[in-house]
C-alpha positions as CSV (number, residue, x, y, z in Angstrom):
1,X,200.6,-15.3,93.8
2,X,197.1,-15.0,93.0
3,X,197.2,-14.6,89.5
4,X,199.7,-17.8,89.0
5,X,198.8,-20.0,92.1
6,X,195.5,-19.1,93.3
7,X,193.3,-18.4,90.3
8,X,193.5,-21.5,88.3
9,X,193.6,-23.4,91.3
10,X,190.1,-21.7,92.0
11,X,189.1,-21.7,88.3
12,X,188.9,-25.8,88.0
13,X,185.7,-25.5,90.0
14,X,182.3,-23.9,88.7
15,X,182.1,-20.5,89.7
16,X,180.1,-20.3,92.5
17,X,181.4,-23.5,94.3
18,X,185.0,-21.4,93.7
19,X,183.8,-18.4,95.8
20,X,182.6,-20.4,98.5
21,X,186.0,-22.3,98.7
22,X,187.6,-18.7,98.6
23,X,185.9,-17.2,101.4
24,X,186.3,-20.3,103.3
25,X,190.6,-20.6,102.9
26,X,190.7,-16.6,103.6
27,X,188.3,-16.9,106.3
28,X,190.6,-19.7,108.1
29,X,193.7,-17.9,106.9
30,X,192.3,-15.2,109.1
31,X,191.9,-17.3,112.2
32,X,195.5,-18.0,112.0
33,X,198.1,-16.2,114.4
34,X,199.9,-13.3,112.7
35,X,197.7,-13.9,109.6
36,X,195.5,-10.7,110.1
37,X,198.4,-8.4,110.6
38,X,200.3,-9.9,107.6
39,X,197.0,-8.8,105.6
40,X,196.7,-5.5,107.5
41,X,200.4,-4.5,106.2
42,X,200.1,-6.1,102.6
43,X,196.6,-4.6,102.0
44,X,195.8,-1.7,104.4
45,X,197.5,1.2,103.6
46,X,195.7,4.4,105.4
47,X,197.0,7.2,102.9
48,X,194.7,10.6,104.0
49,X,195.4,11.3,100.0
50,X,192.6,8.7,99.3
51,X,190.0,9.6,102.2
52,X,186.9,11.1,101.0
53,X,183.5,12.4,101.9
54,X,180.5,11.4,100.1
55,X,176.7,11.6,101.0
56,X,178.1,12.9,104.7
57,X,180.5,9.8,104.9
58,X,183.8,9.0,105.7
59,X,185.4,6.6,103.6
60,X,188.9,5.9,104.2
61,X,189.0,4.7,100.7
62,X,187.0,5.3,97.7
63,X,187.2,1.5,95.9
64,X,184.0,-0.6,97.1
65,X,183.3,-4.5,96.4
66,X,179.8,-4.1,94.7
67,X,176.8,-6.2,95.5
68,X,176.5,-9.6,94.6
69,X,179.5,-10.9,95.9
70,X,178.3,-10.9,100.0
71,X,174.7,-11.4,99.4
72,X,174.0,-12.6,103.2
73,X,176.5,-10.3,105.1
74,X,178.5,-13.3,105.5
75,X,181.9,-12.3,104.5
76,X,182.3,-8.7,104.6
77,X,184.6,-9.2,108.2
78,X,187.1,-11.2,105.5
79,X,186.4,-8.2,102.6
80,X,187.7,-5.6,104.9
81,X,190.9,-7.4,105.5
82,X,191.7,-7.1,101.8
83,X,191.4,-3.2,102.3
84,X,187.9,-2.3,100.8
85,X,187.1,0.5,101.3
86,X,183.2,0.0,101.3
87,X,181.2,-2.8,101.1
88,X,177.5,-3.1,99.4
89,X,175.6,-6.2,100.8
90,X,173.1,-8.2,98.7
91,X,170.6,-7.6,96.5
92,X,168.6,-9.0,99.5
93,X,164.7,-9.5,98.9
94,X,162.5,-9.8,101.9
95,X,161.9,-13.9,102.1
96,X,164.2,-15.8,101.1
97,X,164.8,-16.9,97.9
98,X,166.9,-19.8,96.1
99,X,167.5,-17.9,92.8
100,X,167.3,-19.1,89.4
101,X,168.4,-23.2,89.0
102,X,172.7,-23.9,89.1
103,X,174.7,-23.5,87.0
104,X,173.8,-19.5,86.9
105,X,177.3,-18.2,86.9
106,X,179.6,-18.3,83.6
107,X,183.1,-17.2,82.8
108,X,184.1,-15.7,79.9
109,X,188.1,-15.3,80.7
110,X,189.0,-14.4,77.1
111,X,186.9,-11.6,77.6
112,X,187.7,-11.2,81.5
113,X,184.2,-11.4,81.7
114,X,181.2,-13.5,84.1
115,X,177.7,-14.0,83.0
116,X,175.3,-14.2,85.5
117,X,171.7,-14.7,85.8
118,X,171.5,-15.4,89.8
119,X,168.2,-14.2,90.2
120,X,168.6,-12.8,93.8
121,X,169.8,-15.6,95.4
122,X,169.8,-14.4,99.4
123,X,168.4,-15.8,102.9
124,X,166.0,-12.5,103.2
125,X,166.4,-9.0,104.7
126,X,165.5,-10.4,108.5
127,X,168.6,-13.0,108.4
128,X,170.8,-10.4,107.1
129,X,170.0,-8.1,109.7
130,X,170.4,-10.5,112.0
131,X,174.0,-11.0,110.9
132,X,174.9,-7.0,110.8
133,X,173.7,-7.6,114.4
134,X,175.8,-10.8,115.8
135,X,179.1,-9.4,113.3
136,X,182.1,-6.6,114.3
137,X,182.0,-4.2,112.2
138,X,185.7,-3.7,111.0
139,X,186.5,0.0,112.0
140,X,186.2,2.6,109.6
141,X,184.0,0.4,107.1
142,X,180.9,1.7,105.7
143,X,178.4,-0.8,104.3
144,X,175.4,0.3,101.5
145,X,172.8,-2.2,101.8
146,X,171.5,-3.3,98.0
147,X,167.7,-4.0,98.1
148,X,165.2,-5.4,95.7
149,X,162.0,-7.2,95.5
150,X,160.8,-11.2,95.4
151,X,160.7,-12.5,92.3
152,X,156.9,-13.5,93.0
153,X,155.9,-10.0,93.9
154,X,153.5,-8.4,91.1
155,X,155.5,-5.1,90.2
156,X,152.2,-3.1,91.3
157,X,153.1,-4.0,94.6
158,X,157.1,-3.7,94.4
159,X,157.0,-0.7,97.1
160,X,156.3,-3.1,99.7
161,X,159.3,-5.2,99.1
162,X,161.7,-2.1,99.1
163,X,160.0,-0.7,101.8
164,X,160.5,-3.9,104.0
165,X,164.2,-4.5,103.1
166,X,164.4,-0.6,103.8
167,X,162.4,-1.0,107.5
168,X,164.7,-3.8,108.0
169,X,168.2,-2.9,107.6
170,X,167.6,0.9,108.3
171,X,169.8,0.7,111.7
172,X,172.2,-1.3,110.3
173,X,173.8,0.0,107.3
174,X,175.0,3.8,106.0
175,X,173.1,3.8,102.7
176,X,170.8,2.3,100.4
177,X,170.9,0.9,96.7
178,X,167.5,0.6,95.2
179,X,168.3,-2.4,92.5
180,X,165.5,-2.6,89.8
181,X,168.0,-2.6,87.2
182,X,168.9,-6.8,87.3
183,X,168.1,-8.9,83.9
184,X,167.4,-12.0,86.1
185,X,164.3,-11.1,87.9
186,X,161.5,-11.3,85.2
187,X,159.9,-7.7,84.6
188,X,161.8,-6.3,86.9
189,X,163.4,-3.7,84.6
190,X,159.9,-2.7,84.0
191,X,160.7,-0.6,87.4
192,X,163.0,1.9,85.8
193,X,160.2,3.3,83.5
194,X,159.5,6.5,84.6
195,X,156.1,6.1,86.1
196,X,156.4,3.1,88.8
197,X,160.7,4.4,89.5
198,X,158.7,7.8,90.2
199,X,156.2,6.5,92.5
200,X,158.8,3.7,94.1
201,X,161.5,6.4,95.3
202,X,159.4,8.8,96.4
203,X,157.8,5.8,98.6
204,X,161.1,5.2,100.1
205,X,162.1,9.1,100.3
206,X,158.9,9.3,102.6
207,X,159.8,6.7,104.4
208,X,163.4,7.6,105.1
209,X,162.0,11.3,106.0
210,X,160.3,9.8,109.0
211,X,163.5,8.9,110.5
212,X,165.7,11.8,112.6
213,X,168.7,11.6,110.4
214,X,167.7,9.5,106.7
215,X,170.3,7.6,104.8
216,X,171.4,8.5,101.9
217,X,169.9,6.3,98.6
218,X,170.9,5.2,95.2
219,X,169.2,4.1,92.2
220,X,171.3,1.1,90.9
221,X,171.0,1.7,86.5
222,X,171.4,-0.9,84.0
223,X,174.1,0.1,81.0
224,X,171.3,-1.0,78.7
225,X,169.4,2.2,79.2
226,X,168.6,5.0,76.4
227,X,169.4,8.3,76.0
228,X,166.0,9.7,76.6
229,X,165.9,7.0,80.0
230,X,169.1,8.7,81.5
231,X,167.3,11.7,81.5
232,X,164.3,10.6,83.2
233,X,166.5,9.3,85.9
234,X,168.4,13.1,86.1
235,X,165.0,14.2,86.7
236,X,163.5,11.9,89.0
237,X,167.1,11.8,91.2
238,X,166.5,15.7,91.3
239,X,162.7,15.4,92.3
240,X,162.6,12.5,94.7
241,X,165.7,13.9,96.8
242,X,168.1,10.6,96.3
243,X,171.5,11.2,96.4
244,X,172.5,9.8,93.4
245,X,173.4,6.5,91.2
246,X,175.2,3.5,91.3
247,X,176.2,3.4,87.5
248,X,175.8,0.5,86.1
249,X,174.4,-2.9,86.7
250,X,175.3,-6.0,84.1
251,X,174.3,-5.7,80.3
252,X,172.3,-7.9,78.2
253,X,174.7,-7.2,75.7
254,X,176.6,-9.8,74.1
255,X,178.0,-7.1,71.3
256,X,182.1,-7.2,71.1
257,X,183.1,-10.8,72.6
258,X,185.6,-12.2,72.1
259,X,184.4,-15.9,73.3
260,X,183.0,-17.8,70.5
261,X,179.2,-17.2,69.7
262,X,178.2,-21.2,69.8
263,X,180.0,-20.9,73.8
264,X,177.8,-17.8,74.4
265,X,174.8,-18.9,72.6
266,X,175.1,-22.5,74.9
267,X,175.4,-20.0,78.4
268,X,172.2,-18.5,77.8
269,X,170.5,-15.6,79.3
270,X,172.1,-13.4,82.1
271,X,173.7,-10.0,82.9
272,X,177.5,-9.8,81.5
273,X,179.9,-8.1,83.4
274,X,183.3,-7.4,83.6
275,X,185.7,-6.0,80.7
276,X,183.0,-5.3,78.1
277,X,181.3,-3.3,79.7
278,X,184.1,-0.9,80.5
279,X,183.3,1.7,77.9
280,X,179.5,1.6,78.3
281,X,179.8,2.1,81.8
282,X,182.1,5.2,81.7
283,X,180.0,6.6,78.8
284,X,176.3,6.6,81.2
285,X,178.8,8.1,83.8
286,X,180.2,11.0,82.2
287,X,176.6,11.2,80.8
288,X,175.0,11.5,84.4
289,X,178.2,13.5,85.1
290,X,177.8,16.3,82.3
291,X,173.8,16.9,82.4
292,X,173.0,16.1,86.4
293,X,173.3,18.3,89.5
294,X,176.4,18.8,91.0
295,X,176.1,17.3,93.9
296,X,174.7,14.2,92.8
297,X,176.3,11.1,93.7
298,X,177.6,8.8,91.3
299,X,179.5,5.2,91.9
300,X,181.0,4.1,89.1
301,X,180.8,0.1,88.6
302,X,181.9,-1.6,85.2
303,X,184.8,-2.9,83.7
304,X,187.6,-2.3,86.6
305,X,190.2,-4.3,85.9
306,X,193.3,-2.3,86.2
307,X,194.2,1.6,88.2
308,X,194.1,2.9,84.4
309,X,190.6,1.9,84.1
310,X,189.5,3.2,87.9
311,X,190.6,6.5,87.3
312,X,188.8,6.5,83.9
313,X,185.5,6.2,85.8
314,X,186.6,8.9,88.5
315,X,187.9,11.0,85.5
316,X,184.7,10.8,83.7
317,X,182.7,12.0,86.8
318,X,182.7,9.1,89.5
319,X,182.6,9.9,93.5
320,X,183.2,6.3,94.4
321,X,184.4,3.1,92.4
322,X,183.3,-0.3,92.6
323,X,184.6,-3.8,92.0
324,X,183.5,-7.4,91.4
325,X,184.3,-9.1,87.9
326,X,187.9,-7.4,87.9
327,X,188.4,-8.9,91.3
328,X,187.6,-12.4,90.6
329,X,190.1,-11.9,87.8
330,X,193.3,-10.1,89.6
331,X,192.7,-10.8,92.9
332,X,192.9,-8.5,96.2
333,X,196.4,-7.1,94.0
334,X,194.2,-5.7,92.1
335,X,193.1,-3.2,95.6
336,X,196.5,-2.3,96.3
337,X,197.3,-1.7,92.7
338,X,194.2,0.8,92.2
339,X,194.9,2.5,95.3
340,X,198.5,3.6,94.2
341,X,197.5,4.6,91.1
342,X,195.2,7.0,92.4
């Protein structure tokens, strides 16, 4: 229904007007009678074959909706319906921030692809907390929290902004993803160098040892990395104490489209997602995989369009799986699909 119906219903509006009308219909779907268990039968299937325990968690599932979709903590309630099994919120910043200027979100669907260059769009870490706050949780959800840093903050003082977000939503979520892997905040890929990524996690590692029991964190990686980068981030995941990576963030890649170079060319800068970056993804993973520590974490993220290509990324050394570009393409079908194939 969603593929036939929904979708190019949703796909005559720009793209981010399209995911606001979304969450509004499922959101009143939801507050109709019956509606919720309809979902809860069609979506949640508990199946103990799919439980499993990463960074001392208990997920009842191991597919996530990856940050960027529920920036503000404003949907995640409506997420969980559609059987999620985790739920990353943001990248949230400090202040708030409007992003970069609309339109800022592309589709590619020749290439089951989005281009984005958001720029960190959110309402701040203090009205997101006060949303975790005022919200249910839906039971047996875990939610990461995705951090980064304002795009007017000098990257010599990029701690602070992590640090905040991390003060902030410490009571309120079960992990961390430290983002400095986004194309659409200017310089901030500088942050993955090894120097200031050194000095940055072992900032938030001493301020997460301060706390009784510490979350677990992530470093979020773009595909875009080298060789020699990958290992800098084996070592500095083994010497800071994170629990592992969230492989990978969009590319600026525009290598293997299918979409005509003069439509590309007119879209601009931004991070691609979706489809292409399938194989790229998979590659970093088994990578990470094959030279890290055992019991690093990874969540693969990438090019998950189909239960073929989610068990490629577990197959290739993934804990966890996310979704985003795939979703806006198949729909919540796309859950149920993944989840039986596994």
């Amino acid at each position: 229904m969603y593929r036939i119906l929904i979708k190019p219903i949703l796909f005559l509006f720009q793209p981010e007007r399209a995911h606001q009308l979304a969450i509004t219909l499922l959101r009143l779907a939801l507050s109709v009678p019956g509606v919720p268990a309809l979902l809860r039968q069609r979506f949640q299937r508990p199946n103990p074959r799919l439980e499993k325990s990463v960074m001392g968690l208990s997920f009842k599932n191991p597919i996530g909706l990856a940050a960027g979709f529920d920036k503000n903590g404003t949907s995640f309630p409506q997420m969980a319906a559609l059987g999620f099994g985790f739920i990353e919120l943001g990248t949230v910043t400090p202040r708030p921030q409007p992003g970069n200027a609309i339109p800022r979100l592309f589709r590619l669907p020749t290439d089951h692809a989005l281009i984005n260059r958001m720029g960190f769009n959110n309402l701040g870490a203090d009205a997101l907390a006060k949303r975790l706050k005022e919200t249910p949780r839906p039971q047996g959800l875990i939610i990461g929290g995705n951090i980064g840093k304002n795009k007017t903050t000098p990257n010599d003082q990029a701690a602070d902004d992590y640090l905040y977000c991390f003060r902030t939503l410490f009571p309120l979520v079960d992990y961390f993803v430290v983002n400095v892997s986004s194309p659409n905040t200017p310089n901030l890929r500088e942050l993955q160098d090894k120097e200031p990524l050194s000095q940055l996690l072992h900032s938030l590692q001493a301020e997460n040892r301060k706390y009784p029991q510490p979350k677990p964190i992530l470093l979020k990686i773009a595909p875009d990395v080298t060789e020699s980068q990958l290992d800098d981030i084996l070592e500095l995941v083994q010497t800071s104490g994170i629990q592992g990576v969230v492989a990978t963030n969009t590319t600026i890649s525009r290598n293997g489209l299918n979409t005509p170079k003069k439509v590309v060319e007119k879209i601009g800068a931004g991070g691609l997602s979706g489809a292409p970056l399938r194989d790229r993804s998979t590659e970093i993973i088994r990578y990470l995989r094959q030279n890290g520590a055992r019991e690093m974490v990874i969540i693969g993220v990438g090019g998950i369009h189909s239960a073929e290509t989610a068990l490629e990324k577990i197959e290739a050394g993934a804990d966890l799986i996310q979704i985003y570009t795939g979703f806006i393409f198949e729909g919540p079908g796309l859950l149920t699909r993944i989840q039986s194939g596994l």
